[in-house]
MIVOKOL-467767 format. One record per atom (N, C-alpha, C): y, x negated, z. Coordinates in steps of 0.001 Angstrom, whole numbers, padded with zeros to 6 digits, always signed. Atoms other than C-alpha are relative to their C-alpha. Last residue first. Layout:
% residues N
YXZ...
This chain:
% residues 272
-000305+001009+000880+012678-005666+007072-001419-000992-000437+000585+001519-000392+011079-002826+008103+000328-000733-000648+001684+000092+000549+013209+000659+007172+000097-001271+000441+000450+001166+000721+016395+001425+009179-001628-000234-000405+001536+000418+000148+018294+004440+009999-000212-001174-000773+000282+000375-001314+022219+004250+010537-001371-000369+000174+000368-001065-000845+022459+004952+006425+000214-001067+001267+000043+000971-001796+024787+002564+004288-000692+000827+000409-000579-000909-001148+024287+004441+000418-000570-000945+001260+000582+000210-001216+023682+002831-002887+000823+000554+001275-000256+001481-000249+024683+004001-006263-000248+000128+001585-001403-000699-001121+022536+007112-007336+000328-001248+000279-000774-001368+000007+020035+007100-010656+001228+000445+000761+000067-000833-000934+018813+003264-010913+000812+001177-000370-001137-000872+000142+016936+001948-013425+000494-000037+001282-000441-001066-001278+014629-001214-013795+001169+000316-000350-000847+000364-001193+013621-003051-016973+000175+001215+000786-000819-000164+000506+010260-001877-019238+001148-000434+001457-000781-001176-000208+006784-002678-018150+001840-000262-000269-001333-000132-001180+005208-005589-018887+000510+001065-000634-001281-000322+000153+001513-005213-020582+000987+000026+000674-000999-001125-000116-001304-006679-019093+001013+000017-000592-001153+000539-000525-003724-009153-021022+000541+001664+000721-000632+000085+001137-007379-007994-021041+001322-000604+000362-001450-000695-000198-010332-008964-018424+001065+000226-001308-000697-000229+001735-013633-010087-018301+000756+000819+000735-000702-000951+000090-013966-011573-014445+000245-000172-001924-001063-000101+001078-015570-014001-013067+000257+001208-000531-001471+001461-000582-017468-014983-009842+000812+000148-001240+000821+000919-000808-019325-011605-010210+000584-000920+000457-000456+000856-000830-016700-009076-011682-001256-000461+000679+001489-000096-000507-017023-006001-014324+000547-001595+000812+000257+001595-000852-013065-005106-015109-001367+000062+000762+000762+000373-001093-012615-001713-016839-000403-001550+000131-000332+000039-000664-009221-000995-018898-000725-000075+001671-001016+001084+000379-010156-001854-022228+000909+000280+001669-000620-000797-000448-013295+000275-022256+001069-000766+001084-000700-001907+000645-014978-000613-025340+000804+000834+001358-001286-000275+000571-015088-004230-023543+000270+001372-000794-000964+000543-000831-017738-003005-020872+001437-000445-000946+000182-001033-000697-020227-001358-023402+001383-000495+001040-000796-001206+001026-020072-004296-025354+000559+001294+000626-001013+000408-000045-021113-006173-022218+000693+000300-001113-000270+001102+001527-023927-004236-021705+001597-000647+000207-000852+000031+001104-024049-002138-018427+000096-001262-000661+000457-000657+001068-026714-002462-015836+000963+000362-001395-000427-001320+000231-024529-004938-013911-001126+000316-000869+001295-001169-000667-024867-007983-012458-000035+000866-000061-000534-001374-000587-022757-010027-014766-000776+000459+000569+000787-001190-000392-022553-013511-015524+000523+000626+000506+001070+000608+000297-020347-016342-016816-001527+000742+000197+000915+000092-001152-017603-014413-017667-001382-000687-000259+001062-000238+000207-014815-015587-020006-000975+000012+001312+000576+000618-000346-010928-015225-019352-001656+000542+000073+001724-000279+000530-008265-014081-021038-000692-000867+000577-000926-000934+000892-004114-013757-020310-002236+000890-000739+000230+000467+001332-004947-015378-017363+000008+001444-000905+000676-000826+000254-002592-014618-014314-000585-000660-000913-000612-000413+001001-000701-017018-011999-001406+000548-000817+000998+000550+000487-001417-016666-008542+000340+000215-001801+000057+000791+000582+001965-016135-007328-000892-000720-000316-000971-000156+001586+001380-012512-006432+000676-001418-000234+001368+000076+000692-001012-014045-003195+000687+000268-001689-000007+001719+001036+002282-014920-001853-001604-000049-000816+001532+000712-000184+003395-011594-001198-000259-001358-000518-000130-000059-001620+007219-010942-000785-001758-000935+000389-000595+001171-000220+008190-011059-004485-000353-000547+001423+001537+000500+000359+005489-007674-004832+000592-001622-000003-000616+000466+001099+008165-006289-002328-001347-000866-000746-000607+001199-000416+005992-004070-000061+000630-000889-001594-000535+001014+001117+004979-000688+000401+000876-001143-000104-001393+001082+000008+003049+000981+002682+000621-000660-001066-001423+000109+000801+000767+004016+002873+000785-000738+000388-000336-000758+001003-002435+004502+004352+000957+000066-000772+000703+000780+001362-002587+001037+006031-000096+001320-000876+001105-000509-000078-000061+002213+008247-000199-000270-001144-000414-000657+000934+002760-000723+009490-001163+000704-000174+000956-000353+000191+002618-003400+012140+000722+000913-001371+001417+001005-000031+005294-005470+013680-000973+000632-000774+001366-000739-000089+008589-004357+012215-001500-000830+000142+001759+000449+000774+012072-005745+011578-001049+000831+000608+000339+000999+000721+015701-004998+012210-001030-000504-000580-000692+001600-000231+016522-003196+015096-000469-001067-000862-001330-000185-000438+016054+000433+013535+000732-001143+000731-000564-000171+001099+012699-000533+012135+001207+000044+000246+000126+001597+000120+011330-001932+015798+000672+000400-001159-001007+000820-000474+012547+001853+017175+000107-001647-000380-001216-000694+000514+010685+003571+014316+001439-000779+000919-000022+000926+001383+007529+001406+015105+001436+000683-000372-000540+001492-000503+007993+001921+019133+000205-000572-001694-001464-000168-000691+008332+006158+018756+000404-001403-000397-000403+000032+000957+004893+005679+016246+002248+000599+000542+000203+000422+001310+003041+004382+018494+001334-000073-000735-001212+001504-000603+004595+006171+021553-000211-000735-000873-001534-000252+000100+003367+009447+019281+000722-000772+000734-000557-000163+000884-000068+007860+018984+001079+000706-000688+000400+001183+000847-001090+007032+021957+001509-000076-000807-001734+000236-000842+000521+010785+023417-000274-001549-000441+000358-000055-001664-002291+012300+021220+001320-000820+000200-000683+001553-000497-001546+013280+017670+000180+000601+001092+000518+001129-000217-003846+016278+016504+000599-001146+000508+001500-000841-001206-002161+019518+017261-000386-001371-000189-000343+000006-001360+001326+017863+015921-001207+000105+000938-000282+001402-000171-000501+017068+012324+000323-000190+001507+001181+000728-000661-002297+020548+012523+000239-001069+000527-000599+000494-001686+001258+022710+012430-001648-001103+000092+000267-000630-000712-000172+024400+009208+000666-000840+001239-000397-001525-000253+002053+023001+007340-000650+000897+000957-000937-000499-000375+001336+019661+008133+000951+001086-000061-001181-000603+001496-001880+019612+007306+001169+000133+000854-000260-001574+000160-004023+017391+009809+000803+000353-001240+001478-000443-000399-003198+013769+011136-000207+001554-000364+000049-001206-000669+000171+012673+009634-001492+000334-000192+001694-001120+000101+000142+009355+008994+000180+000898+000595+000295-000097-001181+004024+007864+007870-001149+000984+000213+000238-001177-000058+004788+005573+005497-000384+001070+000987+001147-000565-000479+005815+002242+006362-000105+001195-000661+000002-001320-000639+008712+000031+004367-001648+000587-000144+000747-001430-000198+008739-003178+003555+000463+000817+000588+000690+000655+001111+011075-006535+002090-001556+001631+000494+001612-000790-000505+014410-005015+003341-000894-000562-000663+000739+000612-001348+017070-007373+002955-001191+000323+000548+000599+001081+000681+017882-006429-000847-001057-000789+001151-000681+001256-000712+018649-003256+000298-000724-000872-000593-001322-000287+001183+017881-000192-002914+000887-001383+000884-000230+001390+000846+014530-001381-001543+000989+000452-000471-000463+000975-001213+015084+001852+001244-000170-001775-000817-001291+000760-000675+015092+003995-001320+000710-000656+000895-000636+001247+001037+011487+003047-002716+001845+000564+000399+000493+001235-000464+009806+005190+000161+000870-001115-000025-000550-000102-001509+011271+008690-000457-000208-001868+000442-001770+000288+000452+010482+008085-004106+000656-000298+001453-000249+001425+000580+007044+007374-002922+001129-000064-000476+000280+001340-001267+006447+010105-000221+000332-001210-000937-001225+001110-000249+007556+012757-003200+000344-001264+000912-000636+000227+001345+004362+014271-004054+001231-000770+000002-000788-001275+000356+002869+014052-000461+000580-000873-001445-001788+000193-000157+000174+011233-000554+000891+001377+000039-000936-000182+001352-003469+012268+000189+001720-000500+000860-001062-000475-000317-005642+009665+002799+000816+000889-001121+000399-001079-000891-009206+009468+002425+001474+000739-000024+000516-001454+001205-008796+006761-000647+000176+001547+000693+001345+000368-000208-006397+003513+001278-000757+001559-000758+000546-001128-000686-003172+002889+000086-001320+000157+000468+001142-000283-000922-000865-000005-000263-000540+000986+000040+000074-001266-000489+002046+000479-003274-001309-000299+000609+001448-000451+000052+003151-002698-004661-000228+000320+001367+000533-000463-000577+006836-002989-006026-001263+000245+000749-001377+000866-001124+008544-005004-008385-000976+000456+001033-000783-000985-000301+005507-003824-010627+000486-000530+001148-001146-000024+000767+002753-005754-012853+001288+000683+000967-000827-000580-000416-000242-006245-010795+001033-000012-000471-000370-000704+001012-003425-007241-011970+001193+000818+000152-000150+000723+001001-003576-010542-009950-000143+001711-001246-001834+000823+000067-002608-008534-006922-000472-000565-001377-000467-000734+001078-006405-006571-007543+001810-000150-000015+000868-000348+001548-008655-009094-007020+001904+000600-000659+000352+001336+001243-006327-010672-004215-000794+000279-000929-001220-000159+000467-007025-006994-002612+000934-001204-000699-000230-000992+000678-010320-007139-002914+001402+000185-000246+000060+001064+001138-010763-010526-001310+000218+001017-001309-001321+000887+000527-008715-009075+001425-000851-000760-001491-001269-000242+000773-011062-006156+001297+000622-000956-000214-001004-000449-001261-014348-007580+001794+001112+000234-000631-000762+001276-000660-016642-009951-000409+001103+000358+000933-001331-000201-000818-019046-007061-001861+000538-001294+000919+000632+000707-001166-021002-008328-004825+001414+000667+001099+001188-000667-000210-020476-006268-008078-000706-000324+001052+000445+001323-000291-016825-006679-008237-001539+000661+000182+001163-000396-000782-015505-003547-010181-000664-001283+000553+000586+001170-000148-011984-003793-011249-001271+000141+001076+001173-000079-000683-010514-000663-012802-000587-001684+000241+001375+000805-000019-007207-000585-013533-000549-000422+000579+001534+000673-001152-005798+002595-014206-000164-001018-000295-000810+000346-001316-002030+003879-016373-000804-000507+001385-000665+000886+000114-003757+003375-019576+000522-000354+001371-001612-000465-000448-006260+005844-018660+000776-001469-000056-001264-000294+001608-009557+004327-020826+001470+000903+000225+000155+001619+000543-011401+003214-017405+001145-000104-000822-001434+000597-000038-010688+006179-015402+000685-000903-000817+000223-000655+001156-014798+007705-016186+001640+000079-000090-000233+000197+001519-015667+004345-014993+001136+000976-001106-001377+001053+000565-013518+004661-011581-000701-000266-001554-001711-000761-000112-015906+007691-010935+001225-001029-000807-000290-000868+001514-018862+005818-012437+000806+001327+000613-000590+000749+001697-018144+003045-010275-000147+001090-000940-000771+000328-000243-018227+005174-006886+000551-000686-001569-000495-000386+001112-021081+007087-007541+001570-000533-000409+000006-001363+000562-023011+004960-005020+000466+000458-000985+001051-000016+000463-023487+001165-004025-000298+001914-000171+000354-001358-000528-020060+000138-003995-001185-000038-000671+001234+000005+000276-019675-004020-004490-000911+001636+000832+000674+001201-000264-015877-003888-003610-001450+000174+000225+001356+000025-000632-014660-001394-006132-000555-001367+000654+001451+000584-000659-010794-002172-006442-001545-000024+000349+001243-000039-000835-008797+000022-008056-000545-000890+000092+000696+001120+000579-004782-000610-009860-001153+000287+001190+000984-000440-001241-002660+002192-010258-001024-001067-000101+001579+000551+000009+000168+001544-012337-000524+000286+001182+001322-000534-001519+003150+004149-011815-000786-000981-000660-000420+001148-001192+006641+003031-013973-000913+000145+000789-000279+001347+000978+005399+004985-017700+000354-001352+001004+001518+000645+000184+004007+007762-015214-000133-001529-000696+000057+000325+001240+007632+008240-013740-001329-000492-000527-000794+001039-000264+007300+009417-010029-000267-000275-001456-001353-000511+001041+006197+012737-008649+000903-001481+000074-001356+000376-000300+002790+011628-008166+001214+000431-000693-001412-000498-000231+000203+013238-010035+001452+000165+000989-000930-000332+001161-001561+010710-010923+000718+000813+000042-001203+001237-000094-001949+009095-007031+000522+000584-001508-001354+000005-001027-003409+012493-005922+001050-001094-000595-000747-000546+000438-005792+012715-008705+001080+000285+000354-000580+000309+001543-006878+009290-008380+000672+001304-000311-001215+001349-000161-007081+010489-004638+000353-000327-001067-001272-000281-000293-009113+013411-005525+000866-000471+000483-000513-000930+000930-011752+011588-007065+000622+000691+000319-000807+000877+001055-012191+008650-004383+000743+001105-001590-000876-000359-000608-012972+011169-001463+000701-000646-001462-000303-001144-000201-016820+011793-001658+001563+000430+000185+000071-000879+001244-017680+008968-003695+000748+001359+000059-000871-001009-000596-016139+006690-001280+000074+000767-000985+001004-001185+000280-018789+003632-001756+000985+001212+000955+001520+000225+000219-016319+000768-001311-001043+001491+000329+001032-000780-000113-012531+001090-002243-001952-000462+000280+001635+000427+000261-010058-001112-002717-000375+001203+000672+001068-000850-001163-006439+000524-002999-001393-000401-000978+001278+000944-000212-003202-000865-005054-000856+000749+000783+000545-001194-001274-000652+001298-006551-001146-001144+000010+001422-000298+000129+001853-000667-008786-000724+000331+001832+000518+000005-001540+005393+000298-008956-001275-000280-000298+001534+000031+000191+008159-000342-011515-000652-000475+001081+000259+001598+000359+011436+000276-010249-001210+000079-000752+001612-000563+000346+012935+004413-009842-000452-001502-000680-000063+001407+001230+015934+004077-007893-001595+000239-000582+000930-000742+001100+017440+006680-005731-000164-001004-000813-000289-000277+001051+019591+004428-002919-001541+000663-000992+000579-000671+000741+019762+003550+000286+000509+000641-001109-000918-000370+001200+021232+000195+002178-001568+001261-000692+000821+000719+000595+019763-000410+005784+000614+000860-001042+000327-001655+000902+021305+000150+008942-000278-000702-001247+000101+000155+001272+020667-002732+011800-000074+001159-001352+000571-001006+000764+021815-001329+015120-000115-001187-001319+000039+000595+000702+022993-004116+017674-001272+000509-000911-001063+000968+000085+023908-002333+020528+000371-000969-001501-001354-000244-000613+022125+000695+020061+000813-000795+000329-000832-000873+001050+019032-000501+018313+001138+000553+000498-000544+001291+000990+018961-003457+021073+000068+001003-001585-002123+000469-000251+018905-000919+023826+000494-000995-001345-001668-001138+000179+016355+001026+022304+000354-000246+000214-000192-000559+001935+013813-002031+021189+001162+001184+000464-001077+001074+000209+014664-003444+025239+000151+000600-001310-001518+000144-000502+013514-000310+026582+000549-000776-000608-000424-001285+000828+010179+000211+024571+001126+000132+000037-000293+000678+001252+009558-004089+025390+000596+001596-000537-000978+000635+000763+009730-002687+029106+000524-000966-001245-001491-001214-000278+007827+000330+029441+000867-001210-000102+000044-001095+000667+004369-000750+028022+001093+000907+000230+000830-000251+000893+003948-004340+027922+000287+001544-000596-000512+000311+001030+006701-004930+030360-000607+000631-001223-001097-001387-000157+005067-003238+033004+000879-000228-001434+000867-001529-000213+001823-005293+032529+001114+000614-000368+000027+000101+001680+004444-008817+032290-000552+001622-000866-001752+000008+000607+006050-007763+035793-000759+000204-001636-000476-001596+000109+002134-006847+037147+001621-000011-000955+000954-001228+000626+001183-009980+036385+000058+000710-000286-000384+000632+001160+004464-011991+037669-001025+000818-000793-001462-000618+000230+004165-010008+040835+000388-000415-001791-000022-001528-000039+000642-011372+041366+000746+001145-000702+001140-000038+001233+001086-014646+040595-000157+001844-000128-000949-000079+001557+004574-014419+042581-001005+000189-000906-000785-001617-000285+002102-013116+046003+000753-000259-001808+000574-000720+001132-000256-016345+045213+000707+001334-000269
């Protein structure tokens, strides 16, 4: 029973000092670098939400003023069956061209939230976030030059705990969560990536397979559970009421992709 033993403890040791070893020897022998470039694509912003009255209105104001072309930003919300001020925050969003609001009135969980809100998704791109978290103003340009490779299909963002001016982000991350985020930077730099933070990621919208649900251009609901009329609901051409169906409008396509700088080899690598 001595090898059972030995074999235990071998895999144990592995777990937490030797898979960290093999990711740095194998970015150093066999580095993957990853093509960058300034490119500005069309992006949509995805993030369900359920009763986050207290955080959801300065996040919409976080995601509009992104420093990123407003005419290439959709933002697309999720309410999954919030029972606070939550819908008449995302109502009073409704008539921003660049929002859409999809309010399910039964909660069914995020993934069914986020399959709500892939089928309103227009943009090479789609932008993960969750409400608590703010973006820095430039975290999304910073993001999108690592799709300037064709090989890459995500890139992470990265959680800083605290303000990072004040020094808080360092004060808060425990030794966890700086080998964390040592082992995701060393899995990026050899090629791929196991995990990623649900505050900020972005992924090719070619990549998901839920984005080949094909869209309707119009479709009739059979009921609503809502105190709101259903006049009241189309006068505001960019809110979605949702039981098992969905009134909805067509989306508009966005205009072809630019880019500003021609592409650059770095040594660093985003998640394939």
């Amino acid at each position: 029973m001595r090898w059972v033993f030995w074999g235990a403890t071998g895999l144990i040791a592995y777990t937490y000092v030797g898979y960290v070893g093999w990711l740095w020897l194998r970015a150093r022998l066999w580095p993957w670098p990853v093509l960058h470039a300034q490119q500005e694509p069309d992006v949509s912003i995805v993030m369900v939400v359920r009763n986050e009255e207290r955080s959801l209105e300065s996040k919409l104001r976080n995601l509009l003023e992104l420093d990123y072309p407003a005419e290439r930003c959709q933002i697309v919300v999720v309410s999954d069956g919030s029972t606070d001020r939550t819908e008449a925050i995302l109502g009073e969003h409704a008539n921003n061209p660049r929002v859409q609001v999809v309010m399910n009135q039964l909660s069914r969980g995020k993934a069914c939230g986020l399959n709500e809100a892939f089928e309103w998704t227009r943009g090479d791109i789609v932008v993960f976030t969750d409400a608590r978290q703010m973006i820095e103003s430039g975290a999304l340009r910073l993001l999108l030059e690592s799709f300037a490779d064709p090989e890459v299909g995500c890139v992470s963002g990265e959680l800083m705990l605290g303000d990072p001016a004040a020094g808080e982000s360092r004060k808060g991350m425990g030794l966890y969560w700086r080998i964390e985020k040592m082992v995701r930077k060393l899995e990026a730099a050899s090629g791929s990536m196991v995990g990623a933070t649900g505050a900020l990621r972005d992924v090719r919208a070619a990549a998901a397979a839920v984005r080949g649900r094909k869209r309707s251009s119009s479709r009739r609901a059979s009921a609503i559970s809502s105190p709101r009329s259903l006049a009241a609901v189309r006068r505001s051409p960019g809110l979605h009421v949702t039981v098992g169906a969905t009134i909805t409008r067509a989306s508009t396509s966005s205009s072809s992709r630019r880019s500003t700088a021609p592409p650059r080899r770095s040594s660093s690598s985003a998640p394939k």
